[in-house]
One Martini backbone bead per residue (centre of mass of N, CA, C, O) as a GRO file, in nm:
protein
  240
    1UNK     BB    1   0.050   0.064  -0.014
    2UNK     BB    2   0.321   0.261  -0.018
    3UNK     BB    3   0.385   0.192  -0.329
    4UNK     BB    4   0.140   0.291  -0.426
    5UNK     BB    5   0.123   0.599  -0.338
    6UNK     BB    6   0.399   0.663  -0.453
    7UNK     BB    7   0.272   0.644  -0.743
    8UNK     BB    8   0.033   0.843  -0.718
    9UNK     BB    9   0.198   1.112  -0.646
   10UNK     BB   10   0.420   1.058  -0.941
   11UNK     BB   11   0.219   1.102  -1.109
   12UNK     BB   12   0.038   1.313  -1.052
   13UNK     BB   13   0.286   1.544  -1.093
   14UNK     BB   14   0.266   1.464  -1.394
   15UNK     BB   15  -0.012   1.546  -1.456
   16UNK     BB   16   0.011   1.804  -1.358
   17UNK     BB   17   0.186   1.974  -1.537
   18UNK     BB   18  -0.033   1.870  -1.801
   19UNK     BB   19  -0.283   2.076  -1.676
   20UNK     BB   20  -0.048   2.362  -1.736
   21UNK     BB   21  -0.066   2.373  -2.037
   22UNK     BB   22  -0.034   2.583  -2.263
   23UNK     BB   23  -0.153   2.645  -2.622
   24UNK     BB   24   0.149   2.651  -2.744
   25UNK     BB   25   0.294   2.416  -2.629
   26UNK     BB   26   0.114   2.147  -2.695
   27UNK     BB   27   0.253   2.062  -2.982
   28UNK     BB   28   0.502   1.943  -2.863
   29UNK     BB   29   0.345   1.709  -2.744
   30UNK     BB   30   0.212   1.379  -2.763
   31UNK     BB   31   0.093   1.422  -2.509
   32UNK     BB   32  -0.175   1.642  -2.286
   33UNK     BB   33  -0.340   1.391  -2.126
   34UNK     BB   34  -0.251   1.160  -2.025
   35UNK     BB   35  -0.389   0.825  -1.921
   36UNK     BB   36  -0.418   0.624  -1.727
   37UNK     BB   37  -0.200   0.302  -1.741
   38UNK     BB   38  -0.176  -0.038  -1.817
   39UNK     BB   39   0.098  -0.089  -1.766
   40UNK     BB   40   0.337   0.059  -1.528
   41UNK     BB   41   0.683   0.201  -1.472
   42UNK     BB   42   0.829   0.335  -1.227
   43UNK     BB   43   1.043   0.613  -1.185
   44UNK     BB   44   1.373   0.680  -0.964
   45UNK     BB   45   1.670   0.894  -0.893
   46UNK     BB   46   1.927   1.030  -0.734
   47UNK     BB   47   2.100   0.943  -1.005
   48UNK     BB   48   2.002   1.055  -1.209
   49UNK     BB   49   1.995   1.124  -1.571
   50UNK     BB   50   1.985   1.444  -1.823
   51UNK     BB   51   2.127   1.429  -2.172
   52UNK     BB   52   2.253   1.677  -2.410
   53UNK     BB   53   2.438   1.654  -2.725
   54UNK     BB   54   2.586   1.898  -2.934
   55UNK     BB   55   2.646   1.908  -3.287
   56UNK     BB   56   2.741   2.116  -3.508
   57UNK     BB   57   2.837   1.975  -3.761
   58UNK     BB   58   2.590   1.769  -3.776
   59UNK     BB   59   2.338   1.889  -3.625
   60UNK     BB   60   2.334   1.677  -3.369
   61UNK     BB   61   2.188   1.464  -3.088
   62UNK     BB   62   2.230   1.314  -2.772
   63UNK     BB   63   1.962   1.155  -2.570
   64UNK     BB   64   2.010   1.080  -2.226
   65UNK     BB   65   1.857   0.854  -2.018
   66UNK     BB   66   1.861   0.774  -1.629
   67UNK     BB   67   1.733   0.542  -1.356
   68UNK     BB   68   1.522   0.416  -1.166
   69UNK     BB   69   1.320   0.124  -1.114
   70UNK     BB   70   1.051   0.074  -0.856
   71UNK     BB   71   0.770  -0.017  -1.012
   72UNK     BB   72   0.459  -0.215  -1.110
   73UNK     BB   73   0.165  -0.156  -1.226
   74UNK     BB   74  -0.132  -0.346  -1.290
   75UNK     BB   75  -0.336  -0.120  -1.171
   76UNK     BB   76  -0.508   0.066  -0.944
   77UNK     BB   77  -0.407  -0.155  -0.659
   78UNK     BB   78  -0.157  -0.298  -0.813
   79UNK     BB   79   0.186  -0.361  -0.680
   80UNK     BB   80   0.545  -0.395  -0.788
   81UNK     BB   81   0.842  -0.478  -0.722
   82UNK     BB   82   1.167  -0.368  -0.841
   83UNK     BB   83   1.455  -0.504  -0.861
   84UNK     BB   84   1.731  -0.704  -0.905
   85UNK     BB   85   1.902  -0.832  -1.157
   86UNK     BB   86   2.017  -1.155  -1.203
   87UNK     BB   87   2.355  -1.020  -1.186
   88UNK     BB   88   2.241  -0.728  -1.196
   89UNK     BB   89   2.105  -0.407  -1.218
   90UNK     BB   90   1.854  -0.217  -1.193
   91UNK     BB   91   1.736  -0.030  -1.525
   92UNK     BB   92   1.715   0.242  -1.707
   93UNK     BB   93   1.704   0.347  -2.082
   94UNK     BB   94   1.751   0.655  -2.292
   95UNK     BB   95   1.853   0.686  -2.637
   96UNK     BB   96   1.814   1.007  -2.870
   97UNK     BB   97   1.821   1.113  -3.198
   98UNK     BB   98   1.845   1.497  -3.259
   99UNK     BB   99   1.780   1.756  -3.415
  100UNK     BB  100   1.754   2.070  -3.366
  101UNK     BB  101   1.421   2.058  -3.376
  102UNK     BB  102   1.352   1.756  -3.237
  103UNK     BB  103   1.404   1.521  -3.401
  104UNK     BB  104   1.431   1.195  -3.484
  105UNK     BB  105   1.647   1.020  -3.577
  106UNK     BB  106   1.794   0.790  -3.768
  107UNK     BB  107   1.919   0.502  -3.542
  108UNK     BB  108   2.073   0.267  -3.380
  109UNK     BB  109   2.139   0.384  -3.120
  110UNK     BB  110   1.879   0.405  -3.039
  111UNK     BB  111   1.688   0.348  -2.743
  112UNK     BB  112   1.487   0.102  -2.473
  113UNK     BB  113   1.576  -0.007  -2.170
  114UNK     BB  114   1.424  -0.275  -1.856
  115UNK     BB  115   1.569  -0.363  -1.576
  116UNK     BB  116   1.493  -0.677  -1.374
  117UNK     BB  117   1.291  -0.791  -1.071
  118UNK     BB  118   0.937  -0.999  -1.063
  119UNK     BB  119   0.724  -1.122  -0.843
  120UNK     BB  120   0.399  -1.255  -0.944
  121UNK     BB  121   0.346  -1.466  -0.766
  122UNK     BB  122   0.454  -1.708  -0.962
  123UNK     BB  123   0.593  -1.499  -1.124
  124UNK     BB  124   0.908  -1.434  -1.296
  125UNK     BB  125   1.085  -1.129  -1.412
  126UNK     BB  126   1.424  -1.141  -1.574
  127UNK     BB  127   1.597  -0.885  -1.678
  128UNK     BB  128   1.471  -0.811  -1.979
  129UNK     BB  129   1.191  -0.649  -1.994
  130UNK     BB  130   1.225  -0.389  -2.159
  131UNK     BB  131   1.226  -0.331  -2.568
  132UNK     BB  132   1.313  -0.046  -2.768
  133UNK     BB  133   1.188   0.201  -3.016
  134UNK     BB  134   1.202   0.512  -3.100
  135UNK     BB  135   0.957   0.726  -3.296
  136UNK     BB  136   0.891   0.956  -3.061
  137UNK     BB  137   0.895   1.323  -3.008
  138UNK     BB  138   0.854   1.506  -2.669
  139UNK     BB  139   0.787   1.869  -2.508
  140UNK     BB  140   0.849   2.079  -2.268
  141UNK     BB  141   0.917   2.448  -2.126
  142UNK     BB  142   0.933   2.559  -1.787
  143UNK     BB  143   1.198   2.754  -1.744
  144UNK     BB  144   1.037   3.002  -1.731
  145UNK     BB  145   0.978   3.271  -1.468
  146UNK     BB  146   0.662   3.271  -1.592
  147UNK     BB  147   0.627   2.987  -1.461
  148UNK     BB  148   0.457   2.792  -1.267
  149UNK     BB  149   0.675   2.533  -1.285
  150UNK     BB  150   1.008   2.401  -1.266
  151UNK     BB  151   0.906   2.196  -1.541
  152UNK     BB  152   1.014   1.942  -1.755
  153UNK     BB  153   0.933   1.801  -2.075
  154UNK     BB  154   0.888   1.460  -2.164
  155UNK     BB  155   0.818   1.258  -2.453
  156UNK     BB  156   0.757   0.895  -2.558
  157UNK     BB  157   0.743   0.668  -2.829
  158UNK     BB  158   0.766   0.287  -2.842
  159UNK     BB  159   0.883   0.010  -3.026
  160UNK     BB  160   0.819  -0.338  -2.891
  161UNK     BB  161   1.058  -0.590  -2.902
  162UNK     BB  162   1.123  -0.660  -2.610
  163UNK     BB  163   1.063  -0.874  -2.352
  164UNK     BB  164   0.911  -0.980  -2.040
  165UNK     BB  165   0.673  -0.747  -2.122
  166UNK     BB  166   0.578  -0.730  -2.405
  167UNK     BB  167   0.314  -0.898  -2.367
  168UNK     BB  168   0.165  -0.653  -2.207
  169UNK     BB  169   0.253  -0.401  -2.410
  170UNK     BB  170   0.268  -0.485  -2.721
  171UNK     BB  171   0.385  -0.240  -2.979
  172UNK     BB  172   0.317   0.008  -2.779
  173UNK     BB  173   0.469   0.244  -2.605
  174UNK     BB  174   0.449   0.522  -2.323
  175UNK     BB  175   0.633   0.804  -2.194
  176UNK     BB  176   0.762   1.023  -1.929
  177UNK     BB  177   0.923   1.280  -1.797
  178UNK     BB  178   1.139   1.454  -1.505
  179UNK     BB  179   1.293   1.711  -1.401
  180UNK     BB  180   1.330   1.786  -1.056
  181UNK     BB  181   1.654   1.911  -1.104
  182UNK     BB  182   1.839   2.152  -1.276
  183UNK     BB  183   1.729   2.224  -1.546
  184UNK     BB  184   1.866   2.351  -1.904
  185UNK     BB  185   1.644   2.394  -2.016
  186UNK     BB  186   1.516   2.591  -2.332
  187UNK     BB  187   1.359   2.443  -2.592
  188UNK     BB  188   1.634   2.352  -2.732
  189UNK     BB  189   1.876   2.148  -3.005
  190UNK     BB  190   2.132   2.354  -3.032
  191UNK     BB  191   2.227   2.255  -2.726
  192UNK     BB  192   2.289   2.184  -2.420
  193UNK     BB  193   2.196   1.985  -2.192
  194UNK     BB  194   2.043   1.907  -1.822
  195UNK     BB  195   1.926   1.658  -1.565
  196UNK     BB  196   1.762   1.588  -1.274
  197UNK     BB  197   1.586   1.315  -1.110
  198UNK     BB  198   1.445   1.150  -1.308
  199UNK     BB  199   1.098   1.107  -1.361
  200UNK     BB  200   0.904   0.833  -1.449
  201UNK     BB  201   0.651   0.681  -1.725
  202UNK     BB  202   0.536   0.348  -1.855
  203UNK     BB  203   0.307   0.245  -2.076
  204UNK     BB  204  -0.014   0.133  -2.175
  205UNK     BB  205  -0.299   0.154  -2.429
  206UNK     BB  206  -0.259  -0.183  -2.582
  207UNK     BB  207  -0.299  -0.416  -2.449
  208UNK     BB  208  -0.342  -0.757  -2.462
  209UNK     BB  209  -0.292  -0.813  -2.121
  210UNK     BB  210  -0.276  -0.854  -1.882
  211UNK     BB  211  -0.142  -0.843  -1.557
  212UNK     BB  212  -0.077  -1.013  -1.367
  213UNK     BB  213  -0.267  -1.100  -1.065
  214UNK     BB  214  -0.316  -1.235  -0.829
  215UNK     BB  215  -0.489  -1.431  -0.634
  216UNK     BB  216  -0.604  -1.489  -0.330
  217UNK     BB  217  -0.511  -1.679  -0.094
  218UNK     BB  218  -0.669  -1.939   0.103
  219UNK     BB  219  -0.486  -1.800   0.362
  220UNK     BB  220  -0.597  -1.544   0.355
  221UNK     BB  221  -0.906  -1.551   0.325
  222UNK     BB  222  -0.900  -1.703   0.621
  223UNK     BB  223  -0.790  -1.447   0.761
  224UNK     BB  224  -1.011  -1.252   0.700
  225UNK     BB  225  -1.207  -1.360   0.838
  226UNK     BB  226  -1.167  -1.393   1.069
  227UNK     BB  227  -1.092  -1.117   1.144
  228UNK     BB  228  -1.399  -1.034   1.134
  229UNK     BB  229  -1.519  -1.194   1.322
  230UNK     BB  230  -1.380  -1.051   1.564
  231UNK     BB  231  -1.463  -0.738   1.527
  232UNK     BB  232  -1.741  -0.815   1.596
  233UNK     BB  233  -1.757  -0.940   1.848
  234UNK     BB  234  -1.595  -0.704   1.973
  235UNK     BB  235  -1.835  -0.539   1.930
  236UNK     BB  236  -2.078  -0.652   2.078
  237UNK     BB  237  -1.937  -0.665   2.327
  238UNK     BB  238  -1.937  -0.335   2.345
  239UNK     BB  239  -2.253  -0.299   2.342
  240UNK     BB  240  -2.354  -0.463   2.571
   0.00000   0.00000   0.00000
């Protein structure tokens, strides 16, 4: 429950940003209005960042984000903690480049990788969780003084490769970052920017299949029975 609270609070935070946007900058961003969709993995760490360098010489650059996986919820009330995948770190990467007007170049180099370990009820998804290839990319700049909040947004389309959770999301996913503290973007793609602390959230809108949600135990409902039963007869014995 505790996992879970921190999860709708920092949805909250990222929806809440996309609730402030004037209709000027609405055209930068692929979503201006995301709803709330499962699967989906929140992302924040203390030592996240990201970095965007730009070659004057040919005029593009590569922007690479990177933060650390927290949970993934499969619904509106449940979710499940990401650990470290087996021999490896949990982490989250994404990286793209991009022409100066910010739009997504075709290189090989494009990526999103998911690594971590879930365990839902009695499946286990370990290793790389989810695999793919950014096809759009949107950006919302709240740097200047007269922003109601100082947070820079950003958003990205992802057609679905590999990894053990592809088969929840589909052929493509939707993800949303945002840095929390020091972000130098101003809106432009024709110079160096950096960002720490990114909060993220990937989703599905097309999910072809629920994500696992485990069945309550025999032993739990026994548990949970039990327990009503006490809570009666103890109001019972205090009322007469």
């Amino acid at each position: 429950m505790h996992r879970m609270r921190h999860y709708v609070a920092v949805f909250g935070l990222i929806t809440g940003v996309t609730a402030l946007i004037g209709s000027p900058a609405e055209a930068n961003l692929i979503r201006t209005d995301p709803k709330l969709a499962f699967p989906d993995v929140l992302a924040a760490a203390i030592n996240g960042r990201i970095e965007y360098d730009f070659d004057e010489a040919s005029q593009r650059g590569v922007l690479t984000m990177t933060n650390t996986p927290w949970e993934i919820a499969g619904d509106e009330t449940t979710s499940f903690p990401i650990e470290h995948a087996d021999g490896s770190n949990k982490s989250q990467r994404l990286v793209l480049n991009l022409d100066a007007s910010g739009n997504i170049v075709s290189d090989p180099s494009n990526l999103y990788e998911l690594y971590g370990r879930i365990v839902a009820g009695d499946q286990t998804f370990d290793g790389l969780l989810l695999k793919g290839t950014p096809t759009k990319f949107g950006w919302l700049d709240f740097g200047s003084p007269s922003a109601p909040i100082g947070l820079d947004m950003f958003d990205v389309e992802i057609e679905v490769t590999g990894g053990e959770l592809a088969r929840y999301f589909g052929d493509t996913a939707y993800m949303e970052f945002t840095p929390l503290l020091e972000s130098t973007f101003e809106g432009a793609f024709n110079n160096d920017f950096t960002g720490l602390k990114p909060v993220s959230n990937i989703r599905s809108y097309n999910s072809p299949e629920p994500f696992p949600i485990p069945e309550p135990t025999t032993i739990v409902v026994l548990l949970s029975g039990g327990a009503a039963l006490l809570y009666h007869r103890h109001r019972r014995r205090i009322v007469s």
